[in-house]
C-alpha positions as CSV (number, residue, x, y, z in Angstrom):
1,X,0.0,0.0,0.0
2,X,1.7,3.1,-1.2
3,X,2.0,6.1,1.3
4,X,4.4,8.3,-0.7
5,X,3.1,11.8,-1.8
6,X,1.5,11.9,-5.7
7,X,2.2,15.5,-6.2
8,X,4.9,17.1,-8.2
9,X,6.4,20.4,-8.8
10,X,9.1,20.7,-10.6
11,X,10.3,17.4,-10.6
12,X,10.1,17.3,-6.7
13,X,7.3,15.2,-4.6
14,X,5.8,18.1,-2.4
15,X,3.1,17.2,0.7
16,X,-0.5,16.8,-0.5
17,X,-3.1,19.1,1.3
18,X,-6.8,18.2,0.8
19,X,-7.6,20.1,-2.2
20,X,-5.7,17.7,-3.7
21,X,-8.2,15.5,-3.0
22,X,-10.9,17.6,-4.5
23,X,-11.9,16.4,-7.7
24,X,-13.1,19.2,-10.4
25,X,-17.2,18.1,-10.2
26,X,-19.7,20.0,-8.7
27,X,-20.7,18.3,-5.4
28,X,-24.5,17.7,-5.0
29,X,-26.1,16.7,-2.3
30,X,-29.0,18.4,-0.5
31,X,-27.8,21.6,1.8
32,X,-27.2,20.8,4.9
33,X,-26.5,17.2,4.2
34,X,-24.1,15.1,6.3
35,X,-22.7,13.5,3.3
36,X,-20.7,17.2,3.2
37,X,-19.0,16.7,6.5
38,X,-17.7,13.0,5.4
39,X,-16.3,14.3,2.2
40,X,-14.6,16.6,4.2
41,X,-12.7,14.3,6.6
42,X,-12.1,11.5,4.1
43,X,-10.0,14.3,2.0
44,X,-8.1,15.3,5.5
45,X,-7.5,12.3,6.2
46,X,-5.8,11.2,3.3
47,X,-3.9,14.4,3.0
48,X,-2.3,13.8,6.4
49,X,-1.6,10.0,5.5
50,X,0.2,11.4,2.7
51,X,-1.2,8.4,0.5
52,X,-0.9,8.0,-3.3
53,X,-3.8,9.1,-5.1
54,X,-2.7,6.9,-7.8
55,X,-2.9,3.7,-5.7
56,X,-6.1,4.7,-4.1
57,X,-9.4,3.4,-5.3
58,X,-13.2,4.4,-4.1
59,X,-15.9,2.3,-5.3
60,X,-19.9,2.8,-4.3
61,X,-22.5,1.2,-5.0
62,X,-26.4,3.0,-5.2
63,X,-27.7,5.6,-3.2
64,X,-26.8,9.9,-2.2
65,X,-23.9,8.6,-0.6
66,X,-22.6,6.8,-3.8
67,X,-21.9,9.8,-5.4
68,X,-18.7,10.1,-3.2
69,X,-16.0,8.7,-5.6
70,X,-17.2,11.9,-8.9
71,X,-15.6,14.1,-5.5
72,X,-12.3,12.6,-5.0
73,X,-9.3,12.9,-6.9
74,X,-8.6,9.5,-7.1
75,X,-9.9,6.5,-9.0
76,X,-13.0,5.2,-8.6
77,X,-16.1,3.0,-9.1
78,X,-19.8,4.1,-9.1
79,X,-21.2,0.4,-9.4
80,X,-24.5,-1.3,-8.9
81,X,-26.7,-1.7,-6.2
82,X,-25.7,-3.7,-3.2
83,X,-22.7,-5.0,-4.9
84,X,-19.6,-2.8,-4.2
85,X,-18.3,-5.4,-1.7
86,X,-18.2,-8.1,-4.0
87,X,-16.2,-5.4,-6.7
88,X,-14.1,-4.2,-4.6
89,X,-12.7,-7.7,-3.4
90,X,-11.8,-8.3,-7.0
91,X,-9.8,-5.7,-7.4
92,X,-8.0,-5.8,-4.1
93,X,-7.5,-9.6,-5.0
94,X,-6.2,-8.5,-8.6
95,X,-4.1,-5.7,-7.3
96,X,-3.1,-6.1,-3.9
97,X,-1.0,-3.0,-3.9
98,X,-4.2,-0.9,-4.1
99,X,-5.8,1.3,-0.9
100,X,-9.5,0.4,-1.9
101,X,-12.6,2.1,0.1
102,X,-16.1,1.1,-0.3
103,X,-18.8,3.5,-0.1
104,X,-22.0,2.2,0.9
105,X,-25.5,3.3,2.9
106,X,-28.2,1.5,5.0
107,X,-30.1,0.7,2.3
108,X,-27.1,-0.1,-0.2
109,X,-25.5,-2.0,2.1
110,X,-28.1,-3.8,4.0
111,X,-31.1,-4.5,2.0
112,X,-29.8,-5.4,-1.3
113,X,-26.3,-5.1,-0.6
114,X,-26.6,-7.0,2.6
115,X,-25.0,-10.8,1.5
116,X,-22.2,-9.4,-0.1
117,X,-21.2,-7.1,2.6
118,X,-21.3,-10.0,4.9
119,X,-19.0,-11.9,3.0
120,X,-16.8,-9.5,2.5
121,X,-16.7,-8.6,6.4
122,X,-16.5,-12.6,6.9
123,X,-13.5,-13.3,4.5
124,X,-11.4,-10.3,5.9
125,X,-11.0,-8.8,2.9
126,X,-8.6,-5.9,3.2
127,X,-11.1,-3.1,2.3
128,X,-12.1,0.0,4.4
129,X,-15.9,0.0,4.2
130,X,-17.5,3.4,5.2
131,X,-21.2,3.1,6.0
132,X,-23.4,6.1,6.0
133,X,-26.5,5.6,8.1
134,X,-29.2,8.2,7.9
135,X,-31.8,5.6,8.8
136,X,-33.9,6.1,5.5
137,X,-33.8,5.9,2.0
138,X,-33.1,9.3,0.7
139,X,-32.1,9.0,-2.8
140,X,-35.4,7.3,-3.7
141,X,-37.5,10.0,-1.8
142,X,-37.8,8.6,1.9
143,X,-39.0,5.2,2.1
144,X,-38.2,3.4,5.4
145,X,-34.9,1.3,5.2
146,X,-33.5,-1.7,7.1
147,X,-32.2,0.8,10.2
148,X,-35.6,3.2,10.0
149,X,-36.9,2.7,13.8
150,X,-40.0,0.6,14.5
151,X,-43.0,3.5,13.9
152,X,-41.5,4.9,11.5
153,X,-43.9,7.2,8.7
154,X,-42.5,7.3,5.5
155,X,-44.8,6.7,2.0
156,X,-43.7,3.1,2.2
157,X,-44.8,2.8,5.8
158,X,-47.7,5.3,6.0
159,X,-48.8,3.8,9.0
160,X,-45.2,3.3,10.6
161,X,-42.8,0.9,10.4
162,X,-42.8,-3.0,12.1
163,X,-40.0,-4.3,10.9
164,X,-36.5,-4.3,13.5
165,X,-34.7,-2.3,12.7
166,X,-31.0,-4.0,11.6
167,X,-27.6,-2.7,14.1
168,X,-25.0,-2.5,11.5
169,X,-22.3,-3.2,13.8
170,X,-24.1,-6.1,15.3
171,X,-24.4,-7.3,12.2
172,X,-20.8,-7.2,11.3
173,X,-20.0,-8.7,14.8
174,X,-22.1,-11.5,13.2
175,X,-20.2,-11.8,10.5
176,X,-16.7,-12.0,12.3
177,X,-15.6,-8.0,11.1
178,X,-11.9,-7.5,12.5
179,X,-12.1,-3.8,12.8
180,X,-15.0,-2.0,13.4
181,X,-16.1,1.8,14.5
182,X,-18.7,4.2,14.8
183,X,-18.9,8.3,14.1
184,X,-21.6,10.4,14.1
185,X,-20.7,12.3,10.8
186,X,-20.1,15.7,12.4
187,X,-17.1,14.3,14.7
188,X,-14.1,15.4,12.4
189,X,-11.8,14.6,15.1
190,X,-12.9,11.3,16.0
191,X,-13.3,10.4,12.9
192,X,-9.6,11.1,11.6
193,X,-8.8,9.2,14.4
194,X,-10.5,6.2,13.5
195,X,-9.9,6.5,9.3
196,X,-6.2,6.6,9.9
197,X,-6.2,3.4,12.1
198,X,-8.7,1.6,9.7
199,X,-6.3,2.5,6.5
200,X,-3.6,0.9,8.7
201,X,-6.1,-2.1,9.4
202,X,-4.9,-5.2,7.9
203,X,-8.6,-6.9,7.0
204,X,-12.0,-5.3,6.6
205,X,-12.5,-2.5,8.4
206,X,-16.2,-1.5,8.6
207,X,-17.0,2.2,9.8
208,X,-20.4,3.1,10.6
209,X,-21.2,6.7,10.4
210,X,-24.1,8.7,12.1
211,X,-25.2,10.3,9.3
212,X,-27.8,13.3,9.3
213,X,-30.5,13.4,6.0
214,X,-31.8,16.7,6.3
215,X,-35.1,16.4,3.6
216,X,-36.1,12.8,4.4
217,X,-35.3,12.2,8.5
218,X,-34.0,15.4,9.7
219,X,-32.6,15.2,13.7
220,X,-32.5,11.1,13.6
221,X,-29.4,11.1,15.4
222,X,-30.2,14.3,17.4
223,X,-30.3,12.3,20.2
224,X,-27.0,11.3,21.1
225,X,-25.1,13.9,18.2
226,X,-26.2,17.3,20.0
227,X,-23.4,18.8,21.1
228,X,-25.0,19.6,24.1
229,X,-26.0,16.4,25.2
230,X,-23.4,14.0,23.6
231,X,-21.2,13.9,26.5
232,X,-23.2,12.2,28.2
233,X,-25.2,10.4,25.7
234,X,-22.4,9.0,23.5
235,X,-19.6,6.6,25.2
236,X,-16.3,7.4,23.8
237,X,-14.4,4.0,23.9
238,X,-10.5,4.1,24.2
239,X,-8.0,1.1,24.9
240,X,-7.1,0.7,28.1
241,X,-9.0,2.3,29.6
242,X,-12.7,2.2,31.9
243,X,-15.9,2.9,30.2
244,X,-16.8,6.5,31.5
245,X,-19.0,8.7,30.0
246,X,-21.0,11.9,31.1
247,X,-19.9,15.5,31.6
248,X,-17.5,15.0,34.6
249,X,-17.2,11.7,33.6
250,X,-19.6,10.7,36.6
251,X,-21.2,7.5,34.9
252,X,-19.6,4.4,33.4
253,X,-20.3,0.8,32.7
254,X,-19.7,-2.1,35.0
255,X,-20.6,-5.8,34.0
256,X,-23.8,-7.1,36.6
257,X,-23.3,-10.8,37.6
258,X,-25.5,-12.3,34.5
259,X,-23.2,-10.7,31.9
260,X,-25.1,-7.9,31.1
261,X,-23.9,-4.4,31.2
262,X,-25.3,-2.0,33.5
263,X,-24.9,2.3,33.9
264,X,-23.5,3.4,37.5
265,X,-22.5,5.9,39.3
266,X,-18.7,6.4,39.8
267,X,-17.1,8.5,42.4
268,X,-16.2,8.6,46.1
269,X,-19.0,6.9,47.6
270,X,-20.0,5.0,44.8
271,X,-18.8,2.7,42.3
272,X,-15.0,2.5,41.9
273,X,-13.1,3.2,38.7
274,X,-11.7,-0.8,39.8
275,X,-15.3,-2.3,38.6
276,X,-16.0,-1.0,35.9
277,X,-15.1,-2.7,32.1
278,X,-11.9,-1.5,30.7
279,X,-12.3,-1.7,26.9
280,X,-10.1,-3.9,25.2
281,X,-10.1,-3.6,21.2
282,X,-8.8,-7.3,20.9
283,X,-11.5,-9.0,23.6
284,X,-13.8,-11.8,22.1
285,X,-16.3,-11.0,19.3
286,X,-18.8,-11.1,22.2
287,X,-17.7,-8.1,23.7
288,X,-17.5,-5.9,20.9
289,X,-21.3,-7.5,20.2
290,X,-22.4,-5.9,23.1
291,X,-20.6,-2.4,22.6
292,X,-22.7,-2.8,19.6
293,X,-26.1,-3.5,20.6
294,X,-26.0,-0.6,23.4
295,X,-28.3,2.0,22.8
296,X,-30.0,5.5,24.2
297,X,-31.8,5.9,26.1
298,X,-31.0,2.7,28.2
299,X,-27.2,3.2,27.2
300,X,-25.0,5.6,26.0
301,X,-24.2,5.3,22.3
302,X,-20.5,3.8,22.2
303,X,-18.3,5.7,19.6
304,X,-14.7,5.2,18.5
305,X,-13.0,1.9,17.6
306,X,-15.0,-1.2,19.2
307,X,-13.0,-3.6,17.9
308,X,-9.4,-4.1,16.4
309,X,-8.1,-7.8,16.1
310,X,-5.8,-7.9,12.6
311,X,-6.1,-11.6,11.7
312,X,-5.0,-12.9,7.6
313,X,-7.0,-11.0,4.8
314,X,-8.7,-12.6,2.4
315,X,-6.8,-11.3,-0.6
316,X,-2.9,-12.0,1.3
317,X,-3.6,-15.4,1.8
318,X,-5.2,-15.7,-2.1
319,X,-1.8,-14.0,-3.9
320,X,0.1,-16.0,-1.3
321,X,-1.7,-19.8,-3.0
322,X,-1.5,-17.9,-6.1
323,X,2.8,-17.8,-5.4
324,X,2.8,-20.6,-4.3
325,X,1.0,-22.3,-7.9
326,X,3.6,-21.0,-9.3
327,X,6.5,-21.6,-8.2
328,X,5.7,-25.5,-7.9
329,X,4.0,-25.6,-11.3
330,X,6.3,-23.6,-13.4
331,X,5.4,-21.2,-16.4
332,X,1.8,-21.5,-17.2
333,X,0.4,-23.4,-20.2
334,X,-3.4,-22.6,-20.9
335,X,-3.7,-25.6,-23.1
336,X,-2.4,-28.1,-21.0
337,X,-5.2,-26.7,-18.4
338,X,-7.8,-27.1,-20.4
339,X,-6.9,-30.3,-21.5
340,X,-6.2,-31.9,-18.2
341,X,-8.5,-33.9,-16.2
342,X,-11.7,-35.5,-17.6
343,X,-12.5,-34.8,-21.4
344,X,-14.4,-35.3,-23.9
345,X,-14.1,-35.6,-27.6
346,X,-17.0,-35.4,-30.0
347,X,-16.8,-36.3,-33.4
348,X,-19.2,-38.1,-36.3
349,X,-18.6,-41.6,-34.4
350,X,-19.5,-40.5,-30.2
351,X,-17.9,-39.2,-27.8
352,X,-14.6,-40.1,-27.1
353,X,-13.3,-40.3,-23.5
């Protein structure tokens, strides 16, 4: 993965800012969209990871947010519904060398999209997968999507909503994900953070983003991405250390007797620092399930990097058999391929064995 500057001047590489990310199309998304604010950091980020351009690909698949590779000056992919998963693990199978992003939304990524992003997330391919939730289908005009709450309106649910709504992260707990985060879109310093350790993630790193649709389900998020309230309605997670969360830091999470979490009091008097969990990036899949299924207002919302365990990506260990072909069978011959094994010959008198 190349992480040399692109950018010359007069023969000399020079650092890359993040205009220089900025492609020369017209960015169109509604006003006040939060697809604006991810832009945004993505092109930071890559400007202070000094990456190639060259070596960097973006593929999306169907919906506002798929738009995002026409904005960045960088190659890219505007595919089919559902499907970027499965084309973006081509090409980081065919070209290994390659920094490949997949852009994907609720709908996009779980309704249609859904089986391929769970096999992608299940053979650790070595993609960084940023999901932009806005709880609703906006490109299509509002219809209620696989993370739309139970009740909600919307003209394919007039009456509101019954299904569950899908937990993204659960999901992708589900489907053994090696890296996985969550952002509210706003959160540019959070969400360097995390895009700089997922680009250095070795495997599929999924990113969930708390994403703000102004038109079709303005304020979803409100509830734990108001500045106001988010101290203590988001739980910052950080290795090493306790779960705390509020203002002073007054609340955190301790682990009750029948493995469930619970929300207590911490200070002199109360709960000590000592009982509470300590988050652990690399703790079992069940852990980072539970991070994951927390939610206001029974829980505060955990943010930052739930879980971090680099295991053998997909695509290494396929190059790696693909070496390893070679050197034990020599130089290629498509012929003798296609003529090995069981075949047949079909002429005027049969078939010929």
């Amino acid at each position: 993965m190349a992480t040399e500057p692109s950018k010359k001047s007069n023969g000399k590489l020079v650092k890359l800012s993040k205009k220089d990310f900025e492609s020369d199309q017209d960015v169109r998304w509604c006003p006040g969209c939060g697809d604006y604010a991810i832009l945004a950091t993505v092109q930071r980020a890559l400007a202070g990871l000094q990456v190639s351009r060259e070596n960097t690909v973006f593929v999306s698949g169907i919906g506002c947010s798929s738009r995002f590779p026409y904005y960045m000056n960088t190659y890219g992919f505007h595919s089919i519904h559902g499907r970027a998963p499965s084309i973006a693990t081509g090409l980081k199978v065919a070209r290994p060398e390659l920094s490949v992003w997949v852009i994907t939304g609720d709908g996009d990524g779980l309704s249609i999209g859904g089986n391929h992003l769970m096999h992608a997330l299940r053979r650790n391919v070595d993609l960084n997968i940023i999901l932009f939730n806005n709880q609703i289908y906006g490109l299509t005009k509002g219809q209620y999507s696989p993370t739309s709450k139970v009740g909600k309106k919307s003209p394919s649910t007039p009456m509101g909503s019954i299904d569950l709504p899908v937990n993204p992260l659960a999901f992708a707990t589900g489907a053994g994900a090696t890296f996985m985060a969550r952002v509210g879109d706003t959160d540019a310093k959070l969400f360097l953070q995390i895009l700089e350790r997922a680009h250095a993630h070795k495997g599929a790193a999924i990113i969930e983003v708390m994403q703000n649709c102004p038109v079709f389900n303005d304020g979803a998020w409100s509830d734990v991405t108001d500045r106001k309230e988010q101290a203590a309605r988001q739980l910052v997670v950080e290795h090493g250390k306790p779960l705390v969360f509020g203002k002073q830091k007054e609340l955190g999470i301790r682990m009750k007797a029948d493995l469930t979490p619970e929300v207590v009091e911490v200070g002199e008097g109360k709960v000590p620092l000592s009982e509470l969990l300590v988050h652990d990036e690399r703790a079992t899949p069940v852990y980072a399930h539970m991070l994951a299924r927390m939610s206001y207002p029974e829980f505060p919302v955990p943010v930052g990097i739930l879980r971090a365990d680099p295991q053998p990506s997909y695509d290494e260990t396929a190059n790696a058999q693909v070496q390893d072909a070679m050197a034990s069978g020599g130089k290629a011959d498509l012929k003798a391929l296609l003529d090995s094994g069981m075949t047949w010959e079909v002429g005027p008198h049969g078939v010929k064995h």
